[in-house]
Backbone as JSON Lines, residues from 0, in Angstrom:
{"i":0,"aa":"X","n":[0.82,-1.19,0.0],"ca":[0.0,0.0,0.0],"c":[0.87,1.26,0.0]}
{"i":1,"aa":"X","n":[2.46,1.18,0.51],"ca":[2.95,2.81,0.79],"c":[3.7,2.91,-0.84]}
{"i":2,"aa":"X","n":[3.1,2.23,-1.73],"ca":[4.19,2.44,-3.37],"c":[2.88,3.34,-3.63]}
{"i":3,"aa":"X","n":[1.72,2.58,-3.31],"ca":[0.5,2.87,-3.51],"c":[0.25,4.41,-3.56]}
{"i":4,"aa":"X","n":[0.29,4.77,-2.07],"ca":[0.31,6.1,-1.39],"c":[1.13,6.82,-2.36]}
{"i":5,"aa":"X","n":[2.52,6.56,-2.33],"ca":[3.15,8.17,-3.47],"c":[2.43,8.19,-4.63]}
{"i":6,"aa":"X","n":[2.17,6.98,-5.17],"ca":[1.68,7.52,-6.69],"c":[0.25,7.96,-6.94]}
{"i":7,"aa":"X","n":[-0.59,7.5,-5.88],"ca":[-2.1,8.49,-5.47],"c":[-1.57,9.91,-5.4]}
{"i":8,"aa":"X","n":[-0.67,10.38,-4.82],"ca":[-0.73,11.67,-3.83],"c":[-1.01,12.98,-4.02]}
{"i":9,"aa":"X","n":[-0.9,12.96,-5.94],"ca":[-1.47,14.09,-6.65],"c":[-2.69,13.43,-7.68]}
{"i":10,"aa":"X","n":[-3.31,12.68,-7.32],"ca":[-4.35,12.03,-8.17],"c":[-5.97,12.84,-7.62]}
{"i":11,"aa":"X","n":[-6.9,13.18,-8.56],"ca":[-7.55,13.59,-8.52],"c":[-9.04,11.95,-7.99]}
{"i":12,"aa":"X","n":[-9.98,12.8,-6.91],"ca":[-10.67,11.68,-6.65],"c":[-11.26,10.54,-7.74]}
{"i":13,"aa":"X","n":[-11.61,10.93,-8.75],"ca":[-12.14,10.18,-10.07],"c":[-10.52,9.46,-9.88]}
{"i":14,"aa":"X","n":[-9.28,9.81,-11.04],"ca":[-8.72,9.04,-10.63],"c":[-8.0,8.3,-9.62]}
{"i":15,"aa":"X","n":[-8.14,8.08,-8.4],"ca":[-7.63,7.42,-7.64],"c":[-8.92,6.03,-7.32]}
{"i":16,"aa":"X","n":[-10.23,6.4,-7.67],"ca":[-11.06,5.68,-7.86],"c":[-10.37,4.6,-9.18]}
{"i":17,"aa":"X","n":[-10.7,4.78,-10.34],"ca":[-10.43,4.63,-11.33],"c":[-8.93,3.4,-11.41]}
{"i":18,"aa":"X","n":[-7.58,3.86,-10.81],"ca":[-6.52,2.87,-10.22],"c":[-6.47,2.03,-9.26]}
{"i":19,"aa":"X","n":[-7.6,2.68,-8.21],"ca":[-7.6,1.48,-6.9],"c":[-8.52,0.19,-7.81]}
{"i":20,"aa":"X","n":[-10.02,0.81,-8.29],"ca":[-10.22,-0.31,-8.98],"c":[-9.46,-1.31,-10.01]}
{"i":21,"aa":"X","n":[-8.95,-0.96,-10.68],"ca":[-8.04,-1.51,-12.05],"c":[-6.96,-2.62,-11.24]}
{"i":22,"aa":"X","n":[-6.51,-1.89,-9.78],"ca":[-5.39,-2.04,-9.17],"c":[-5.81,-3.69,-8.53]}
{"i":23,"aa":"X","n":[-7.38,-3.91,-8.21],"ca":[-8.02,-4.55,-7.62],"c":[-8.54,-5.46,-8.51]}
{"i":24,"aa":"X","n":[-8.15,-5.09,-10.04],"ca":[-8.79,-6.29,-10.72],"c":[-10.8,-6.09,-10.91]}
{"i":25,"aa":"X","n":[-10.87,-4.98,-10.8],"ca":[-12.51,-4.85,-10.71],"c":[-13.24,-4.24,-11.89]}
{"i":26,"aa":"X","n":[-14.32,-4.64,-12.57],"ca":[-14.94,-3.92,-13.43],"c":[-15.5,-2.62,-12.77]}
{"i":27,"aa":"X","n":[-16.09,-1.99,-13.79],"ca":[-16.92,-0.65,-13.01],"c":[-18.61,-1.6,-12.67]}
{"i":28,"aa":"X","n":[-18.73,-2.61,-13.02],"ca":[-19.71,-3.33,-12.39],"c":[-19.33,-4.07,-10.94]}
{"i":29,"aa":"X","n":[-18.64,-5.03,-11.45],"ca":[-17.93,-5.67,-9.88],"c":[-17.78,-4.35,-8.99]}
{"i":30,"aa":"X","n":[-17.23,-3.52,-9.35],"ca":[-17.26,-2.16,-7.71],"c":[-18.16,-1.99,-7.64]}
{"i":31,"aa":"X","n":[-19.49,-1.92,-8.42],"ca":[-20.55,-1.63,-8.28],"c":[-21.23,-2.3,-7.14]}
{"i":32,"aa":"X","n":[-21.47,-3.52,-7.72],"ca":[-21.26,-4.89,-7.0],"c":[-21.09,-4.88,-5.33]}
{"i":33,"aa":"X","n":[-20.24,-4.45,-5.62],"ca":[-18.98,-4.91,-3.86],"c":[-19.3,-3.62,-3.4]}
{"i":34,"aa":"X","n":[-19.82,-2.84,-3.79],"ca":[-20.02,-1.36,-2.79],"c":[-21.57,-1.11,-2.04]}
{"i":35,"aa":"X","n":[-22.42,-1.69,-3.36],"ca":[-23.69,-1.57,-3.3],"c":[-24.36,-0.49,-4.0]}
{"i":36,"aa":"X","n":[-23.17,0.37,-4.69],"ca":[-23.56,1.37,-5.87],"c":[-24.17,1.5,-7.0]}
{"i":37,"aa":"X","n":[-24.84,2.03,-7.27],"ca":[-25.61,1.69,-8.43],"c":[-24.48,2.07,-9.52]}
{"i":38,"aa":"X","n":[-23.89,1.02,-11.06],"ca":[-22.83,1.31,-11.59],"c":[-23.02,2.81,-12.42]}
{"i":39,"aa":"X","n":[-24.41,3.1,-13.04],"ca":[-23.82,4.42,-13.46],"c":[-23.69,5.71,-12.63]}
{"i":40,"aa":"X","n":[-23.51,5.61,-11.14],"ca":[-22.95,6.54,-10.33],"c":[-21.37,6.31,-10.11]}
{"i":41,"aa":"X","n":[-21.02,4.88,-10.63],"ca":[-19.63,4.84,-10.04],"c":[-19.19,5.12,-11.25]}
{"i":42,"aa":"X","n":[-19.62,4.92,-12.27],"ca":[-19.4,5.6,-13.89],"c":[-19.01,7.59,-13.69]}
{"i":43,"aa":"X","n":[-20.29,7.71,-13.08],"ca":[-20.38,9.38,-12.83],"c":[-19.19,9.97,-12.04]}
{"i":44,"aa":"X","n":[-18.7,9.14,-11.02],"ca":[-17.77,9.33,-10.04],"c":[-16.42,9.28,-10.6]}
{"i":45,"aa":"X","n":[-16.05,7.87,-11.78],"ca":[-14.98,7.87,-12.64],"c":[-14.7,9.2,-13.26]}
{"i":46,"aa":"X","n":[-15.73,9.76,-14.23],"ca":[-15.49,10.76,-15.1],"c":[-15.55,11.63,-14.03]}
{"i":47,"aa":"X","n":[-15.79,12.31,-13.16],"ca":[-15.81,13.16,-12.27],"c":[-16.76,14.2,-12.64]}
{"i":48,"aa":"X","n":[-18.04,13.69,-13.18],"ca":[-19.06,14.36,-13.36],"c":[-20.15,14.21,-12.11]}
{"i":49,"aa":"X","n":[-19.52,13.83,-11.03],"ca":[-20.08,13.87,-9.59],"c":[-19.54,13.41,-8.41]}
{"i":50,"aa":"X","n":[-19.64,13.83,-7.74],"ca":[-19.01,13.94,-6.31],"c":[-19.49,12.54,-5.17]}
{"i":51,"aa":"X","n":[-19.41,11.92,-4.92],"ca":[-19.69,11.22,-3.93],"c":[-20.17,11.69,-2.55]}
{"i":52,"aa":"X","n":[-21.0,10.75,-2.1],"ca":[-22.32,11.3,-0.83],"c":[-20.99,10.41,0.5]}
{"i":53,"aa":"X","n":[-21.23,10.74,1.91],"ca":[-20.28,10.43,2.61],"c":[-20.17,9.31,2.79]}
{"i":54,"aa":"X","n":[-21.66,8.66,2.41],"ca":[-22.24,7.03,2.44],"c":[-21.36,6.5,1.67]}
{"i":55,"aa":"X","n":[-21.28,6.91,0.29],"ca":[-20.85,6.13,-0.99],"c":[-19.38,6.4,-0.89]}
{"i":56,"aa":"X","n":[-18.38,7.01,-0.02],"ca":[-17.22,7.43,0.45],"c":[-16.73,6.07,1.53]}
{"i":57,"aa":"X","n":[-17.49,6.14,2.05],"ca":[-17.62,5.04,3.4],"c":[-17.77,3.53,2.84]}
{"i":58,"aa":"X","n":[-18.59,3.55,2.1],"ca":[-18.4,1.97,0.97],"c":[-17.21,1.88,0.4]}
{"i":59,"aa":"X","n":[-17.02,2.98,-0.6],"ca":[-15.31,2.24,-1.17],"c":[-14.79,2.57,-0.1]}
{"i":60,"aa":"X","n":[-13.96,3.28,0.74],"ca":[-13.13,3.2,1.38],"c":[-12.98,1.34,2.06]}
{"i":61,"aa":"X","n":[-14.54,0.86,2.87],"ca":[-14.43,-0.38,3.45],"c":[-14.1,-1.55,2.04]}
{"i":62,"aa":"X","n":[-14.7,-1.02,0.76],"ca":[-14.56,-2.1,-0.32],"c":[-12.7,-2.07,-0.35]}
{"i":63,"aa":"X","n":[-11.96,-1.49,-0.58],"ca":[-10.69,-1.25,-0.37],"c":[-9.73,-1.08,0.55]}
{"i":64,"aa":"X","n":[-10.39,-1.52,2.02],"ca":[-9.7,-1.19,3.0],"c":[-8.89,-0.36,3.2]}
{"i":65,"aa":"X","n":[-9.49,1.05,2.8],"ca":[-8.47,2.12,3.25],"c":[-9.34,3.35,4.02]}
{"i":66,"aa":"X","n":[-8.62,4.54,4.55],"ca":[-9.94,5.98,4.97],"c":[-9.96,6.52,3.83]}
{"i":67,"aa":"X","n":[-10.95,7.18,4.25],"ca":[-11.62,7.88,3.33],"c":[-10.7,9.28,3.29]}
{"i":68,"aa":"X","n":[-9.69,10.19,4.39],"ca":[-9.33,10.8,3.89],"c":[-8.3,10.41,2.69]}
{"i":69,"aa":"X","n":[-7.99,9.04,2.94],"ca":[-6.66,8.72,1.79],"c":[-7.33,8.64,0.83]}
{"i":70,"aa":"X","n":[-8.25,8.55,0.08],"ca":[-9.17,8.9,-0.86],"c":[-9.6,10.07,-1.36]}
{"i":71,"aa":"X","n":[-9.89,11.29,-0.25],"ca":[-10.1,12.63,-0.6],"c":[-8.75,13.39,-0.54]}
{"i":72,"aa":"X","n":[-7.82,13.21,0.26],"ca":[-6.62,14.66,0.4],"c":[-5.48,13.77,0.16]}
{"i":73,"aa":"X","n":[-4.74,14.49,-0.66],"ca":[-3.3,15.03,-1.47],"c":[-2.25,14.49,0.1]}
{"i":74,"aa":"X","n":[-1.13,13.72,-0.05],"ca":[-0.39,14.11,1.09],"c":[-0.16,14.92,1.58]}
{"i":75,"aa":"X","n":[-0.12,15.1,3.13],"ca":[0.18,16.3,3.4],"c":[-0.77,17.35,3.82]}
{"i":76,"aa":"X","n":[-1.79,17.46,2.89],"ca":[-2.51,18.11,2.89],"c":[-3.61,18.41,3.88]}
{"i":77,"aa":"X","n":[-3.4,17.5,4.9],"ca":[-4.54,18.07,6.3],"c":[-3.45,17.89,7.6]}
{"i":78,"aa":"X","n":[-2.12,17.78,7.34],"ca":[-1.21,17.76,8.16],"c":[-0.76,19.2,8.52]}
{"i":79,"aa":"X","n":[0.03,19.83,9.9],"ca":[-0.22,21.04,9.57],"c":[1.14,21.71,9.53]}
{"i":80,"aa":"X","n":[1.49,22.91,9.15],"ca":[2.46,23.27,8.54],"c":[3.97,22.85,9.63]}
{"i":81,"aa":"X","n":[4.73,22.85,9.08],"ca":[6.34,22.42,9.64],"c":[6.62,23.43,10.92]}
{"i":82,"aa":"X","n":[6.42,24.55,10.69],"ca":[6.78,25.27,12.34],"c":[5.66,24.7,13.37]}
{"i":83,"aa":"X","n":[4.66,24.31,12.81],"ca":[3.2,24.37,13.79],"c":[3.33,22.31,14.12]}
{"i":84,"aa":"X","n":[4.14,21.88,13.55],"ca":[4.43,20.62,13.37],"c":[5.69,20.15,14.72]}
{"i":85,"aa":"X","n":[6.31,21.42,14.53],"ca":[7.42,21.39,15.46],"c":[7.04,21.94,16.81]}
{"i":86,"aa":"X","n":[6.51,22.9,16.75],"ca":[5.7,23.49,18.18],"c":[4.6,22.03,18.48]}
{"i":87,"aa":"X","n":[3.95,21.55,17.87],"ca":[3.23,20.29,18.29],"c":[4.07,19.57,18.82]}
{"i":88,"aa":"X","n":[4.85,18.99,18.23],"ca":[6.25,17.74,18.79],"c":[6.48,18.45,20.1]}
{"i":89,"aa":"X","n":[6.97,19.49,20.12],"ca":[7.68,20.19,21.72],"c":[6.41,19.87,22.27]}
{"i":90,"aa":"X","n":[5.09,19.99,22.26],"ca":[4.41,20.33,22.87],"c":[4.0,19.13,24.06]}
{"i":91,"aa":"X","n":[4.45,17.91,23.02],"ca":[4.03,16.45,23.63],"c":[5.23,16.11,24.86]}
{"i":92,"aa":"X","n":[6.3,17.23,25.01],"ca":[7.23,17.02,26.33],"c":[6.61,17.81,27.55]}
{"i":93,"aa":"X","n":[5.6,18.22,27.16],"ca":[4.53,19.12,28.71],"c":[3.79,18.59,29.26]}
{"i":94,"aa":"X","n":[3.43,18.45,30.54],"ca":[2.66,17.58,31.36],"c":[0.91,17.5,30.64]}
{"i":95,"aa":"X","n":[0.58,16.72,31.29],"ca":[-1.06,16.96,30.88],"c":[-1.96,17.81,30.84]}
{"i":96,"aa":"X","n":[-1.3,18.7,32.09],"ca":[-2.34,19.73,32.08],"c":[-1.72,20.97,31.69]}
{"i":97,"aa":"X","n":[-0.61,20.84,30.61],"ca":[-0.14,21.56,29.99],"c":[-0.45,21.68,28.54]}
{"i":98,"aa":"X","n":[-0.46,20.64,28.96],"ca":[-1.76,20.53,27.07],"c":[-2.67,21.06,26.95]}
{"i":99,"aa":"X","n":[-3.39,20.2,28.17],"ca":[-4.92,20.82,28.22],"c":[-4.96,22.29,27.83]}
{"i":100,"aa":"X","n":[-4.14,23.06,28.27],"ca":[-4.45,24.42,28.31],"c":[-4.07,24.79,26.66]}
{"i":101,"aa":"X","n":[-3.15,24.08,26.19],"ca":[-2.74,24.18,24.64],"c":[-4.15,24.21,23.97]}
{"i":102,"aa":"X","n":[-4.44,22.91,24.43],"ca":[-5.8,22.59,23.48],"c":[-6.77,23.48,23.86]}
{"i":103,"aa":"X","n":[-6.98,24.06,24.52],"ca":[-8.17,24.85,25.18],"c":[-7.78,26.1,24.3]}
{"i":104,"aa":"X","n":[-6.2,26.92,24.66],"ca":[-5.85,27.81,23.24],"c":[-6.21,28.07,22.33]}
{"i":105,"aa":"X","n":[-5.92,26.88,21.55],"ca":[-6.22,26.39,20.02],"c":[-7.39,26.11,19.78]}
{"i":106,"aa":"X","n":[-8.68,25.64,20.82],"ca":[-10.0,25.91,20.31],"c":[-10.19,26.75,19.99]}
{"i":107,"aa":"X","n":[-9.86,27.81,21.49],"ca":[-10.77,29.08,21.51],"c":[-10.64,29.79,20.31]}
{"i":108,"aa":"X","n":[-9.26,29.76,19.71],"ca":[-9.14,31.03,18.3],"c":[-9.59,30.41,17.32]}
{"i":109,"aa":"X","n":[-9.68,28.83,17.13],"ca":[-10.6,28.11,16.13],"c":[-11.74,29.13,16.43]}
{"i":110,"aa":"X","n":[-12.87,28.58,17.14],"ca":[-14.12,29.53,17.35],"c":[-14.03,30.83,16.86]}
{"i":111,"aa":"X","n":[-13.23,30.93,17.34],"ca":[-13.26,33.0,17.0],"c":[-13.31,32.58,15.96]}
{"i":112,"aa":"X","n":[-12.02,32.22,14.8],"ca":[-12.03,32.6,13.81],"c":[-13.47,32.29,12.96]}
{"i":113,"aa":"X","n":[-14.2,30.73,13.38],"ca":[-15.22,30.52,12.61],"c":[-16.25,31.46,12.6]}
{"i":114,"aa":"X","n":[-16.43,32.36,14.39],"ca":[-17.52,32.82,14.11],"c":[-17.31,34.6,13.29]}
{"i":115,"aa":"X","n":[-15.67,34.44,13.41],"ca":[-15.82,35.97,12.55],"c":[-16.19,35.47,11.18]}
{"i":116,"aa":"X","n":[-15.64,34.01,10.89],"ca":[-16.07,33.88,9.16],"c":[-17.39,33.89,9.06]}
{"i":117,"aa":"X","n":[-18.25,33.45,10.19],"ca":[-19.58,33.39,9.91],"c":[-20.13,34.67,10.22]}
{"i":118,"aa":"X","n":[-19.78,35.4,10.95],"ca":[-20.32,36.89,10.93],"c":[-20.2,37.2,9.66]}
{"i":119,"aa":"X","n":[-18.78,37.37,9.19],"ca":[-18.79,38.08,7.76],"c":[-19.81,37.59,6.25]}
{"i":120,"aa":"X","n":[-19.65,36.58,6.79],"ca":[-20.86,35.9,5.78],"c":[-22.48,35.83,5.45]}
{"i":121,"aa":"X","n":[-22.57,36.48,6.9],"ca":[-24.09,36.56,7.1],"c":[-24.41,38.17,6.4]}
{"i":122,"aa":"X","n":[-25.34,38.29,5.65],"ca":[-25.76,39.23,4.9],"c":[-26.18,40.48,5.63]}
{"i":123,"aa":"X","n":[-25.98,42.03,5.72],"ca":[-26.04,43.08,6.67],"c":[-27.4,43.42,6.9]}
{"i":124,"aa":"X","n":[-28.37,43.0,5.87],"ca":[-29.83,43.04,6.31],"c":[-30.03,42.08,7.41]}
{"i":125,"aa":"X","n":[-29.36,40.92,7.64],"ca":[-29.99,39.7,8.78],"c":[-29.42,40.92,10.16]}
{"i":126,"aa":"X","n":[-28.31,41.21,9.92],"ca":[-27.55,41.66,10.72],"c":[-28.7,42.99,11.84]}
{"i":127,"aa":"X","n":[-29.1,43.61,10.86],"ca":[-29.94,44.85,10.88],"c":[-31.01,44.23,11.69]}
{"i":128,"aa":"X","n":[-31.56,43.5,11.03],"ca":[-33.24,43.01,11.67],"c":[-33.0,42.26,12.76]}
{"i":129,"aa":"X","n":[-31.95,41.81,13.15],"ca":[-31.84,41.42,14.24],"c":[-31.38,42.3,15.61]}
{"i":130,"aa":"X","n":[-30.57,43.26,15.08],"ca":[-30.66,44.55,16.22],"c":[-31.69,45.88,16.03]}
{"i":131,"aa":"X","n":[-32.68,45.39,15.25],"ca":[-34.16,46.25,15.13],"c":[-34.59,45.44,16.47]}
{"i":132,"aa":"X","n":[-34.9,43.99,16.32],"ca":[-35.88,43.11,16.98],"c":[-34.98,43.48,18.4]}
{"i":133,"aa":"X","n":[-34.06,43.21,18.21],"ca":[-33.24,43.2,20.18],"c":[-33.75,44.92,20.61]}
{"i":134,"aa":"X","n":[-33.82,45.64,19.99],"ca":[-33.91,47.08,20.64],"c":[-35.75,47.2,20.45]}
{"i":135,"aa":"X","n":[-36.01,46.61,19.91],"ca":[-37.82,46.82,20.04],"c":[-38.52,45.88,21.2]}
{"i":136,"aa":"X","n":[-37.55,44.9,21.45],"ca":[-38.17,44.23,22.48],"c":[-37.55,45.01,23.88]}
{"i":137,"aa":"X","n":[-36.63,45.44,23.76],"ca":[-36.41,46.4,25.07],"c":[-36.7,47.54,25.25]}
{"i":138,"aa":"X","n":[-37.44,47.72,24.43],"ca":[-38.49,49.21,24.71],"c":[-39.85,48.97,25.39]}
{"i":139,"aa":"X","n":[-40.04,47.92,25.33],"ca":[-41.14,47.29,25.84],"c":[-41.56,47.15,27.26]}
């Protein structure tokens, strides 16, 4: 499987579908078959004229015994960068409840950041009618 891994590692999901089967000796029926897919979705999925549901992700991955991220992401690619890689490593020489507080860190600015992305995303009329409604009910 790790000859496997380098030569996936820039393969697009259609093809890495497309070689694991071939790799496996399988028609686009037989995967069909062995997944429980109906074949012209695994047809659709080959050409990459559609995306796979998390269900139909979760079948090949078990038809092939592998995860499903090694199926969706590029090496590397959900690993996290080399300084933040190295501050992790140091991090695993700190007691437990030295972590804890790491991890508690690293939520909290997760959150922030999601909810500034989701502030910014929310449209300035929702924004509006919702501090109409908070100041009309406290006039009350």
């Amino acid at each position: 499987m790790a000859s496997l891994h380098i030569e996936f590692a820039t393969m697009s999901f259609s093809a890495r579908l497309i070689s694991l089967r071939k790799d496996k000796g399988l028609t686009q029926q037989g995967l069909a078959d062995a997944t429980g897919i109906h074949v012209q979705q695994i047809k659709r999925y080959e050409a990459g004229s559609s995306e796979p549901s998390a269900e139909a992700l979760r079948k090949i991955a078990r038809t092939f015994a592998i995860s499903t991220d090694w199926l969706l992401f590029e090496e590397g690619e959900r690993l996290p960068s080399d300084d933040l890689a190295l501050q992790f490593e140091a991090a695993q020489q700190l007691s437990d409840d030295e972590r804890a507080v790491i991890r508690e860190v690293v939520e909290s600015l997760i959150i922030k950041y999601q909810t500034r992305r989701w502030d910014s995303a929310r449209p300035a009329t929702a924004v509006k009618k919702t501090a109409t409604r908070r100041g009309s009910g406290a006039s009350r």
